[in-house]
N, C-alpha and C positions, 0 to 999 in steps of 0.2 A: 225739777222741771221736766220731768218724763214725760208727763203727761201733755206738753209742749213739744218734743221730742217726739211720741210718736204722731200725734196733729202732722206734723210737719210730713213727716213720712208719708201720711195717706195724701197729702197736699202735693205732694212731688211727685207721687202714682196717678194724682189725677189730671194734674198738670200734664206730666207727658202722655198722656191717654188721649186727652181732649188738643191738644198743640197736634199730635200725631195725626188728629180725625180732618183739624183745620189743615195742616199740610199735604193730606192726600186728597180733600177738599179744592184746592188749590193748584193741584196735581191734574187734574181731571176738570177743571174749570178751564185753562190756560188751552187747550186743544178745543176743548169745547165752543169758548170765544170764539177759536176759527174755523170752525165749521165743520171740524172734522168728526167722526161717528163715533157709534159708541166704543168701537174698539179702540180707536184713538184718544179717545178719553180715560180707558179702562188703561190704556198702557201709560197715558201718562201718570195715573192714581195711582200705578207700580212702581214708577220711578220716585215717586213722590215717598212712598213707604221705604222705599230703600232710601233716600236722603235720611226720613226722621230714622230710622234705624242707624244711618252711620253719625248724624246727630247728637243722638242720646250717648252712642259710645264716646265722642269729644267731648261732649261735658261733661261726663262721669270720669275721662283722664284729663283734658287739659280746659275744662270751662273756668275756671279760675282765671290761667293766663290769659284767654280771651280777654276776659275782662279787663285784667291788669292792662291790657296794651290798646284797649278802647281807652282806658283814661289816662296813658301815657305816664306811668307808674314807673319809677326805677327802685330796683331792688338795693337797700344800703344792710352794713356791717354797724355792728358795734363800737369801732372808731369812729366810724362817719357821723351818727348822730348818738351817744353816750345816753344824754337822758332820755328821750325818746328811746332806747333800745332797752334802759332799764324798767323802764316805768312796764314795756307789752313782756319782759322776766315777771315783775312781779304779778300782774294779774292772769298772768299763765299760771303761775303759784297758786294765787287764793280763786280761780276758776277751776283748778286741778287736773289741767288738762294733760291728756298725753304726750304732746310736742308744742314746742314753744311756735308761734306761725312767724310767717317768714314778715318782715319787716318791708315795706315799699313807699316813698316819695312822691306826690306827682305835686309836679312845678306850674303850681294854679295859685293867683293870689286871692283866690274865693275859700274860705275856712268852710272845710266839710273834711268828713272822711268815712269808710267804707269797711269791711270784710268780704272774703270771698273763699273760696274752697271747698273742698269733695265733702269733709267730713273735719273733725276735732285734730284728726291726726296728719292730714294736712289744708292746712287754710294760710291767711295772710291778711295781714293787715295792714290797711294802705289811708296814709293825712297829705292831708294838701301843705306848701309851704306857706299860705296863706294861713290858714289852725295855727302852725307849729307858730307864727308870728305876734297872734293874739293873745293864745291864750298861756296860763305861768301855770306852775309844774302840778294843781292840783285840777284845776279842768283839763288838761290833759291829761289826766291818771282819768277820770271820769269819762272821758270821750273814748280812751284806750278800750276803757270795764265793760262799755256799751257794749264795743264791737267786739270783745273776748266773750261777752252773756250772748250774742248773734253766733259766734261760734259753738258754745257750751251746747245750745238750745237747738242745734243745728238747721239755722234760718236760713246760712250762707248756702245750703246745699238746693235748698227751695228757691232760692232769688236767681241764683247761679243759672240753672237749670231752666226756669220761665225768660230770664234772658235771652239764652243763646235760642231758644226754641221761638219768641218773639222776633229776632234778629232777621230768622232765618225766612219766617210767614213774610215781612215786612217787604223784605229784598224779592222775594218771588214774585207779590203782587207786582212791585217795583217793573220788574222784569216783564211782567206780562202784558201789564197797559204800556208799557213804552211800547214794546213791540209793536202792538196794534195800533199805538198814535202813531208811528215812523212809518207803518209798514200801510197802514188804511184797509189791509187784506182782511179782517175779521166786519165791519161793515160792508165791504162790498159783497163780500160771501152772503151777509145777512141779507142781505137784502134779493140776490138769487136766490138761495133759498127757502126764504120765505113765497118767495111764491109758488114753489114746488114743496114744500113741505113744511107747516105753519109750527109741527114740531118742533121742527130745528130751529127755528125762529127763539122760541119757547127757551133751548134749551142752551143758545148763545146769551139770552139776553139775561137766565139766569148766571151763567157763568161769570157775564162782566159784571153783574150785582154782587155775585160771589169776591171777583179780584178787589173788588172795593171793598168790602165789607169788612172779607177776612182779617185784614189788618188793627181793623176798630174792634173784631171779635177776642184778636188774640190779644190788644192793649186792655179791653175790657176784663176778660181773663187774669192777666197780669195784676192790677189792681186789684181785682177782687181779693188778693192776697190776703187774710189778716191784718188791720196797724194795729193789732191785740202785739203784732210782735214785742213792738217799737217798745212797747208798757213794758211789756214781759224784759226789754233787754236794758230798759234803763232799772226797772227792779232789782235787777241781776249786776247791772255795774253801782248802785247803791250800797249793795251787799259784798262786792270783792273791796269796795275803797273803802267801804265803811264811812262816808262824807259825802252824802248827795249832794251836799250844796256846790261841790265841785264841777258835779254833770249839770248841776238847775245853770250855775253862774257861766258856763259854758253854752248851752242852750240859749241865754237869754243873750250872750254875747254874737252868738251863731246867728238869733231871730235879728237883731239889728243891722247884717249885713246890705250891701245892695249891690257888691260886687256879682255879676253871672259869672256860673262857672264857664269854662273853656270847655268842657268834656258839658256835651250837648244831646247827647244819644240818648232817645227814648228807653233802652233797653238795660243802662246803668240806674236810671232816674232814682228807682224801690233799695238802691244799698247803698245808698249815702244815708247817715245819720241824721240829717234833715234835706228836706227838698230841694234839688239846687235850682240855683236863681239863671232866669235866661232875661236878656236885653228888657227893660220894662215891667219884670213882674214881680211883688211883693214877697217874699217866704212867708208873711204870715197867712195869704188869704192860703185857705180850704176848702177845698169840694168836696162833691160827695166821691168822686173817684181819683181824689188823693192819694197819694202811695205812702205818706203819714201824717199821723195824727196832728191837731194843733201844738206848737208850741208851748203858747201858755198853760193849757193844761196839764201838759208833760212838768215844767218847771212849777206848777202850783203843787200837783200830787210831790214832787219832789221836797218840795219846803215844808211839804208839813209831816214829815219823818218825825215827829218828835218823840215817836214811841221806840228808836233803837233805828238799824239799818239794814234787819232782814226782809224775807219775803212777808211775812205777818205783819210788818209794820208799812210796806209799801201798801201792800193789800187794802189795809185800815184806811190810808189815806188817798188810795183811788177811792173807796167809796166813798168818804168824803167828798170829794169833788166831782165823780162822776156819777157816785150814787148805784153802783155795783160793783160787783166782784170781778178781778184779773187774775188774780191765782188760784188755781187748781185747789179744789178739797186736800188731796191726797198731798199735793206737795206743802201745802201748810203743814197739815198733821207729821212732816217731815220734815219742816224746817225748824231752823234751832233760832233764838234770840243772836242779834246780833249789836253789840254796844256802838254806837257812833261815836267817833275819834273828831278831832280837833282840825283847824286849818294847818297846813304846813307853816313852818318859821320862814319869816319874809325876809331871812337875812340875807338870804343867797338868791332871791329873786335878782332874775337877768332883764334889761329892757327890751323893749320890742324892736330897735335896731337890733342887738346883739340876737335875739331870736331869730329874727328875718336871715341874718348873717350865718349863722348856724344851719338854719332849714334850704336857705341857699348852696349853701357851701356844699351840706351832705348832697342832694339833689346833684350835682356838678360833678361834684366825684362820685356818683353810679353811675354817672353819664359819659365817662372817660376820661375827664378835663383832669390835667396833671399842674398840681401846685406846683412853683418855682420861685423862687426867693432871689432877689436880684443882693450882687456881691456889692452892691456901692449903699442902697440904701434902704437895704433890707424889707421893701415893698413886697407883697406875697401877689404873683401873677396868675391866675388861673387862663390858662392854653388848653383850646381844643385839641381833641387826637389829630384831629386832621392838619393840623398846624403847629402839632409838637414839634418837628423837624424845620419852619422857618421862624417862628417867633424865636429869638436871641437875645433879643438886649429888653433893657425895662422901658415902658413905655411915660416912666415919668422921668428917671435921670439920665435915660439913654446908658444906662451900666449892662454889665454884663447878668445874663440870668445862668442861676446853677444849676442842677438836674434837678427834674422829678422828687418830691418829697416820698 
């Protein structure tokens, strides 16, 4: 997948090139609006370069977290959630990556989930409680592979990166038309002004075209992303499970949702594994500046693997369906045959109470809440931090509660 790997790289150089051009764009718009001259326009376009310059340095060390704490992500341990923490072990194994990514929760009953980070060798992978609910232990291996093939391929560093630089366009415009709605000082300058100098007229009224626009420029930007990704990453989680039908039965359980998610920010929208749902809107309908591809054709290219579960064989069966080629020449001519393996044994399948219960639980304990076991009738209580010190007794037998688990 190199040849996806560097794609991306020139994609994240152009990305910050053209965000850079729209923020100092923006910079130099905002003074402009009110009437001030070119030199005030020129120093705001300075301060603006200096924003994306300290910008770029936050994403490239802590744009990940941003993320994580836009979607209200807690980070869990290997006690807290067991099979989820084995399952992101092993496709760290069969992706071969250099460090295993850090593992995070967010407590959404909407099933999606995400990756995010600098690079291979630090990233994170972050499911909803809602996922960990629906789906049994081999569409979760699938959903895991997705987002471990988004790491491999290095997507997360591309999404990461048009995020925070979107985030940032968004809140400026934001900033700027309020002003001038509260303040009414960019109109009424316009219009003195303009009658002394039809230029400045000219170059307020681009300005305010400018604060509107930029935001539709840099979402437009944003989407223009590849969803060649999404192909590329479920090819790749195919290949680590060796059982696409775990990502297809996953996908098709994900298209039938209609819960919206909570985490509503335009600027997440492109690194959830499918599109999240807001109040009213379908996951299947498609645009043209969707931030991914259809559904059904994701889970149709998937089912028809029946030639093994490499790259050559996903390959074969996008054209099938869509009638071209997703994988690179060179990474064919480099890819090895891959056997496809069986469903897992349904003995040990858990229900989806005990799953909700589980995804619950873990979520709870990264959030501080300390387990306690009442001495009379051994109910397990979960106590906020902030109410470790008055919750005492059990709130069904009125018994005594023990310490902290």
């Amino acid at each position: 997948m190199w040849e996806q790997i560097r794609s991306n790289r020139r994609r994240s150089a152009f990305i910050v090139t053209a965000m850079g051009v729209l923020l100092v764009a923006m910079g130099m718009a905002i003074p402009g609006a009110f009437g001030a001259g070119m030199d005030g326009m020129l120093m705001g376009g300075g301060l603006s370069l200096g924003l994306w310059l300290i910008l770029w340095m936050v994403t490239v060390n802590q744009g990940d977290d941003i993320m994580l704490r836009i979607a209200g992500a807690r980070q869990i341990e290997k006690s807290d959630h067991p099979i989820l923490f084995n399952i992101v072990e092993e496709m760290t194994i069969a992706a071969q990556l250099p460090n295993m990514p850090r593992v995070f929760i967010v407590d959404d009953p909407s099933p999606n989930a995400f990756a995010a980070g600098r690079d291979p060798t630090k990233a994170t992978v972050a499911v909803t409680t809602g996922l960990l609910r629906i789906l049994d232990r081999d569409e979760l291996q699938g959903v895991i592979a997705h987002e471990i093939g988004h790491i491999k391929n290095q997507d997360v560093k591309l999404i990461t990166t048009a995020g925070v630089m979107v985030g940032a366009i968004v809140i400026l415009a934001e900033l700027g038309l309020r002003a001038m709605w509260y303040s009414g000082g960019g109109m009424r300058r316009s219009r003195t002004s303009s009658d002394r100098d039809g230029g400045q007229a000219v170059i307020m009224i681009v300005a305010i075209l400018l604060m509107v626009l930029a935001p539709i420029l840099a979402q437009l930007i944003y989407f223009a992303l590849s969803r060649k990704r999404e192909y590329l990453a479920d090819a790749s989680g195919a290949m680590y499970t060796r059982y696409p039908e775990g990502l297809a039965s996953a996908l098709e359980k994900l298209s039938g949702t209609t819960q919206p998610l909570t985490d509503e920010s335009r600027v997440t929208t492109p690194m959830y594994i499918v599109r999240p749902l807001k109040a009213g809107q379908s996951i299947k309908a498609t645009s043209a500046f969707s931030t991914h591809p259809p559904i059904a054709d994701r889970v149709r290219i998937l089912r028809s693997m029946d030639g093994g579960a490499g790259l050559a064989a996903y390959d074969a069966a996008y054209q099938q369906v869509r009638g071209r080629r997703v994988v690179g020449l060179h990474a064919l001519e480099e890819s090895q045959p891959v056997a496809l393996r069986g469903a897992a044994d349904s003995a040990g399948m858990r229900s989806a109470v005990e799953r909700h219960r589980e995804a619950s639980d873990a979520f709870l304990t990264a959030s501080g809440y300390g387990v306690r076991a009442c001495t009379e009738c051994s109910a397990k209580v979960k106590v906020p931090p902030s109410l470790a010190d008055r919750v005492t007794q059990c709130p069904r037998c009125n018994g005594a509660l023990g310490p902290p688990d």
